[in-house]
N, C-alpha and C positions, 0 to 999 in steps of 0.2 A: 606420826603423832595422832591417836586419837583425843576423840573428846569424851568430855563427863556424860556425855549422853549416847542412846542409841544402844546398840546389843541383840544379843538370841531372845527369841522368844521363849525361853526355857526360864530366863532373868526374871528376877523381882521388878516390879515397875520403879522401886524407889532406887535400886541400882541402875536402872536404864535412863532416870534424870538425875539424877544426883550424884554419881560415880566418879568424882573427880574434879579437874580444872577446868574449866571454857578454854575450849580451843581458841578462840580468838583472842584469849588475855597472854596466850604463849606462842605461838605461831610469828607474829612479829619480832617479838625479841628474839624468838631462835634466828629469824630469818636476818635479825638487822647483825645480831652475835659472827654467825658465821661471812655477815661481810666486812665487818671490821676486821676479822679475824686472816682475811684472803681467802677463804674457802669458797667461799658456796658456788664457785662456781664446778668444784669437784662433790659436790655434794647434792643430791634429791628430795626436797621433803615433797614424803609421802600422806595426807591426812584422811581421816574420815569420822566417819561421827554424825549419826541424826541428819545427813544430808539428804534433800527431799526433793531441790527442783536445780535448775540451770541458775536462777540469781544468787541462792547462797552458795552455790559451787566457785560461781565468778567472784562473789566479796572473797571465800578463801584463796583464791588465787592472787585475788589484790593485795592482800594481806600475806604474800611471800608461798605460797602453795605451788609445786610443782603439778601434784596429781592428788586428785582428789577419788578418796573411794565410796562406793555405795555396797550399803549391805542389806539393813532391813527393809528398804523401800525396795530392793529387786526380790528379795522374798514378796512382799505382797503384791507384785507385781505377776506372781507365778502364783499366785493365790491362799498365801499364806492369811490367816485369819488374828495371828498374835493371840492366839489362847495361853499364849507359856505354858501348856502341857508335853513340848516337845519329850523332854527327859521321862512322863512319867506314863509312858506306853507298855502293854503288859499287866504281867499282874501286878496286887497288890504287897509286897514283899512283910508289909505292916497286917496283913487278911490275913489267918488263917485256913478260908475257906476257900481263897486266892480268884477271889474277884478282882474283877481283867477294870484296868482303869483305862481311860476313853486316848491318851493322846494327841497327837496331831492329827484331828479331824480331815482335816483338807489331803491328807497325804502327803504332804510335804518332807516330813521327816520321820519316816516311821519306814520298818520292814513288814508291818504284817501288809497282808495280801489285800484283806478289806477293804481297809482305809487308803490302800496304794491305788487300789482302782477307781477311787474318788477323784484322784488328783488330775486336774484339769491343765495344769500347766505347761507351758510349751517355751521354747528356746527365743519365741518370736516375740513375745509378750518382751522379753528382756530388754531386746535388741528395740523393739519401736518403743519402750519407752526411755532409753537412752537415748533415740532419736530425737525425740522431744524435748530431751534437758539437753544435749546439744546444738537444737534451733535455736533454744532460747540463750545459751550463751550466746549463739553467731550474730541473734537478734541483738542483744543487749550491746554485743561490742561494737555493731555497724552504728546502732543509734550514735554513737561516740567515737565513730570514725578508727576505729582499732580493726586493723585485719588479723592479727596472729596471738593465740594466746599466751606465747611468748613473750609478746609485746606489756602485755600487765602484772606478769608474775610480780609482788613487791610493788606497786604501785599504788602503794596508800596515799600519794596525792590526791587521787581519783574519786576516793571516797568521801563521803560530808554526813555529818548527821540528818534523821530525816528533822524536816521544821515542826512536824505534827507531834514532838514527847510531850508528853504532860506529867505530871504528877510526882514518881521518884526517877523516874529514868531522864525528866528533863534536869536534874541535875547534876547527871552524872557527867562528869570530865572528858571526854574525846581526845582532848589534846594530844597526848601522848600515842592513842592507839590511830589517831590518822595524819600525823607530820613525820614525813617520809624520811629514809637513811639520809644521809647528806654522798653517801654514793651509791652510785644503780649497779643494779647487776650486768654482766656483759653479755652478749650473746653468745651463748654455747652451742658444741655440735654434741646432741644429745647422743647420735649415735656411736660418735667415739668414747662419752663417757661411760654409756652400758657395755658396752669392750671392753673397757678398763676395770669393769666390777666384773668382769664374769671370771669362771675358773678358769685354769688355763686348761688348753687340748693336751691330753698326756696321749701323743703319741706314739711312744714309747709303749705304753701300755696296751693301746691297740694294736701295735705291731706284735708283743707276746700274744695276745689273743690269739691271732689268725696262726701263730706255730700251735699254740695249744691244740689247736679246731683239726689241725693234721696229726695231732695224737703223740706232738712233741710234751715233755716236763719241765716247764719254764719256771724259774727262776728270780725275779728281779728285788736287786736290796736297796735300799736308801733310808738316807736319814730326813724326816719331814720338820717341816715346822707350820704355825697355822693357819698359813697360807695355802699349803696344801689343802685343796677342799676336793671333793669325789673323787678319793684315789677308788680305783676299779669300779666305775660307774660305766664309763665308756668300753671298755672291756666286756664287762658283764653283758650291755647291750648288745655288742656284735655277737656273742655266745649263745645272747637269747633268742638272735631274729636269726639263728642258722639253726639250734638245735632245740628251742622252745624251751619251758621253765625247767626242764631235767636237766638243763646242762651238759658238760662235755662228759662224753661216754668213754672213749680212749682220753689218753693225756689228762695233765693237769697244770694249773696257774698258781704258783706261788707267790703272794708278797710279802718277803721280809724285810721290816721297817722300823725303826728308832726315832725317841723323837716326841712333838707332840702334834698328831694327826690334827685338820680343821673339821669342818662340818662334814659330814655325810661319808665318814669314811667304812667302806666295806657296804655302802648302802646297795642294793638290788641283786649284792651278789645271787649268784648259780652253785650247783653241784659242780664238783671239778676245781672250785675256786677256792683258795685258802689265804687269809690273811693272821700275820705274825705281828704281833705290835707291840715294843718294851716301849714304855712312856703312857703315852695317854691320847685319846680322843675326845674333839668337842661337839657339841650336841647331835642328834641326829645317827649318829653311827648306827649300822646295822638295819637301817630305814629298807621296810619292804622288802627283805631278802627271801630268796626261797628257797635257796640250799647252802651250799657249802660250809666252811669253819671258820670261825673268827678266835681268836687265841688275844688276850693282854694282857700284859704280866707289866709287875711293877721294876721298877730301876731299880737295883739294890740299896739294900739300905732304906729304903722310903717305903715299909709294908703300912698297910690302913688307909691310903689313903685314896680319893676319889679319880677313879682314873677312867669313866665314861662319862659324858656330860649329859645334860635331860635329853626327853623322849629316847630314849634308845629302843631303837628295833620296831619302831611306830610301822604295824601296819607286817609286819614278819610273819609269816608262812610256813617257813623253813627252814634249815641247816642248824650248827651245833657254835655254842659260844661257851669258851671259856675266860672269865673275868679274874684276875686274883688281884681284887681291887673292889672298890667300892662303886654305885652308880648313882646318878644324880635324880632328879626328880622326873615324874612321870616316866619311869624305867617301863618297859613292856608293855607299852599302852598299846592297845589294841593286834596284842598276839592272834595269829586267824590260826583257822584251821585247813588243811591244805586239800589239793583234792582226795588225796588216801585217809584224810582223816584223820591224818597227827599234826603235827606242827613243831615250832622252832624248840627244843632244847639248851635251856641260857643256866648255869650258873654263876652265882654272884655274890660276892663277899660281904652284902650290905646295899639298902637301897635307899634313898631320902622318900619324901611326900607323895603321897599319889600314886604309888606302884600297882602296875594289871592293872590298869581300867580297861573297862570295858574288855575284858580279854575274852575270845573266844573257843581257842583252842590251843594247843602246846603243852610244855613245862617249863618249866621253871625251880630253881632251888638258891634261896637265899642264907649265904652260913653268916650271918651276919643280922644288926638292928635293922630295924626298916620307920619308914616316918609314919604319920597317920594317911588313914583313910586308904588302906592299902584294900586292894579288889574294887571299889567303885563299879560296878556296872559290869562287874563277869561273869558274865555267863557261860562257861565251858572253860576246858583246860583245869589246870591242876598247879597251888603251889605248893612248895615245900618250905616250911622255915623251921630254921636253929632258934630253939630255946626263946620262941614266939612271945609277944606282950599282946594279948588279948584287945588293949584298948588302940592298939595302930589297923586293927581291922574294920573294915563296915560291915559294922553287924547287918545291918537291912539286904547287905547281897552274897556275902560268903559270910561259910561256918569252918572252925576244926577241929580237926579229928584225929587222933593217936593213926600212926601207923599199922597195918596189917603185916604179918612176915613177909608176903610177897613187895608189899612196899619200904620194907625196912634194908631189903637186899638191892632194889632196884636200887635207893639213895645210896649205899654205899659203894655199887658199882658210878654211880653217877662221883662220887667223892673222890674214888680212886682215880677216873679218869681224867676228871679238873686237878690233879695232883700231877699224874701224868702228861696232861699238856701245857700245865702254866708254871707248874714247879713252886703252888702255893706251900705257902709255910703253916700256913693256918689249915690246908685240906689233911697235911701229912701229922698236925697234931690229933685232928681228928677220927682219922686211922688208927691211931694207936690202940687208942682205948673209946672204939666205935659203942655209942649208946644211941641204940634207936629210940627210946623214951623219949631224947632231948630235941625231937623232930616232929611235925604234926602238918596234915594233908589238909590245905587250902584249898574248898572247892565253890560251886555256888550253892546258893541257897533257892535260886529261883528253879520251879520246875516247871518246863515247857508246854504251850498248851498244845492238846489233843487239834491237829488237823483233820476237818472235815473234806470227806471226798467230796 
């Protein structure tokens, strides 16, 4: 649960206090909800929000907090200044003349070189001044004879108003947010509960791996459901720490799968690795891969409709995806470019909000509507869209551009082969009677500054 407060410095200041509910007005009822409920002892709230020292850490704890997170306060602990110029590093996209706007001063968040050599920060800063907001919890709970922070989670007895309110806050009501559930929570074994949330070990999966590695063509089918999470994640890892990011050189790792995949499925894939998927995936799919193929194709009868869930392919490098299906939001965020200098190749029937941000290398080809604000922050890589709307682009960072012949043939090799691997209905309509006109080359608009020797 966060709160209404707190955020990037990149945020408006009136979003960073004003953004929402007080955590303190919902944090109890969730906490007191899920024990009426029997739950909370299978269940972790996690909060944060505007947290600053060790005492407000300790009242959220009182008030039902398992774990409390810090964010902007370990930024300025590494030397962040809260200029909220993170996002606008670079040039001016607004200049003509492409005056370089200033950024994160401090280095914090920025790649240029400059401003990177400024930054003073170090891993120790973090670490002793989390030292400090945990004295002062240990302090706070010895004062009141408490050993374990255990011991308080939920303990709104504990709490009292201070005597010194004056004015409107001395009439505000307390009652309700400091008289305690009428049952406490039990003590738990936290470590068996994080057991119980993780994925499961597919060993199975590992054990194809190590046939693959000896240049065996493995096989494995199942039908998932959304509990399945990192199918070939564990896999992919033992392929990568024997053969590094190129993957298997002999043999190959097939998964054919039905069904509807959980989080992170086909995430970190390699070369050599191939995943088949009739149904669908939920968020995350294709996270950080660097080769291989990913193929999803719709159940029969069910064409149009959404069958990858957001961020897909966050942080992708490489390999080849064919979708005949729709994708959810923040599709292709942060496409890289690899070390040869290409990147992942994704077709896609359609993308919601947000799509390529930040992208910097690859392609991409969408036969299908896409949401607003598509391109956000790309700089490099290339898309392609079907029969585009002009107003779902950001204008301030990409432009398009009618196809060239040599790009009107590339798309239709790219159309034929998404026909060929997912048996879309919609690639093969567009075969028939191929119009390159109805196509246009998403690229950036930003141009690179001149490095000095």
């Amino acid at each position: 649960i966060s709160d209404g407060c707190g955020g990037t410095g990149a945020a408006k200041r009136v979003d960073q206090k004003h953004a929402g509910v007080p955590l303190v007005a919902v944090l109890p009822n969730v906490h007191e909800t899920l024990l009426e409920e029997g739950v909370r002892h299978l269940v972790e709230l996690s909060v944060d929000g505007g947290v600053q020292n060790g005492e407000q850490a300790l009242k959220l704890m009182l008030l039902g907090a398992d774990r409390v997170g810090f964010g902007t306060s370990l930024l300025i602990a590494i030397g962040c200044s809260m200029l909220r110029k993170c996002h606008l590093a670079g040039p001016d996209p607004a200049d003509p003349t492409g005056k370089r706007r200033l950024g994160c001063a401090p280095g914090v968040a920025t790649q240029d070189p400059a401003l990177v050599a400024k930054f003073q920060g170090k891993s120790k800063h973090i670490v002793r001044y989390l030292m400090f907001v945990a004295q002062e919890i240990r302090e706070t709970m010895a004062e009141h004879g408490i050993r374990k922070v255990s011991d308080v989670v939920g303990r709104r007895d504990l709490l009292e108003p201070k005597a010194t309110l004056v004015g409107k806050s001395a009439l505000l009501d307390f009652g309700g947010l400091l008289t305690p559930p009428i049952m406490r929570l039990a003590t738990r074994d936290y470590k068996a509960q994080t057991e119980a949330h993780m994925p499961q070990l597919r060993s199975h999966d590992v054990a194809a791996a190590v046939r693959a590695l000896k240049g065996e063509d493995i096989e494995i089918r199942e039908h998932l459901t959304n509990e399945d999470r990192c199918i070939g994640i564990a896999a992919a890892g033992l392929i990568a720490r024997q053969c590094g990011d190129l993957g298997l050189s002999n043999g190959w790792l097939k998964f054919k799968h039905e069904g509807a995949a959980g989080h992170f499925y086909g995430a970190y894939m390699v070369s050599g690795m191939r995943f088949c998927l009739t149904g669908s995936a939920a968020d995350s799919a294709f996270t950080a891969a660097y080769g291989g193929k990913l193929v999803i194709r719709q159940e029969e009868g069910h064409e149009g409709l959404t069958v990858v869930g957001n961020a897909f392919g966050y942080g992708a490098r490489g390999g080849c995806v064919f979708i005949a299906g729709r994708g959810g939001n923040r599709f292709g965020i942060c496409f890289r470019k690899n070390s040869e200098g290409g990147g992942p190749k994704v077709v896609v029937e359609g993308v919601e909000s947000n799509a390529f941000q930040y992208m910097t290398g690859g392609t991409a080809l969408v036969l299908g509507s896409t949401g607003f604000n598509l391109g956000a922050g790309l700089t490099g890589g290339q898309v392609f869209l079907l029969d585009y709307n002009p107003e779902t682009l950001n204008q301030d960072y990409v432009k398009a551009e009618p196809l060239t012949d040599e790009e009107a043939t590339f798309v239709r090799e790219l159309v034929q082969r998404h026909q060929a691997e997912s048996g879309s209905k919609l690639a093969a309509c567009l075969l028939k009677d191929f119009e390159a006109s109805r196509f246009v080359r998403v690229t950036t608009k930003i141009v690179p500054e001149p490095v000095e020797d």
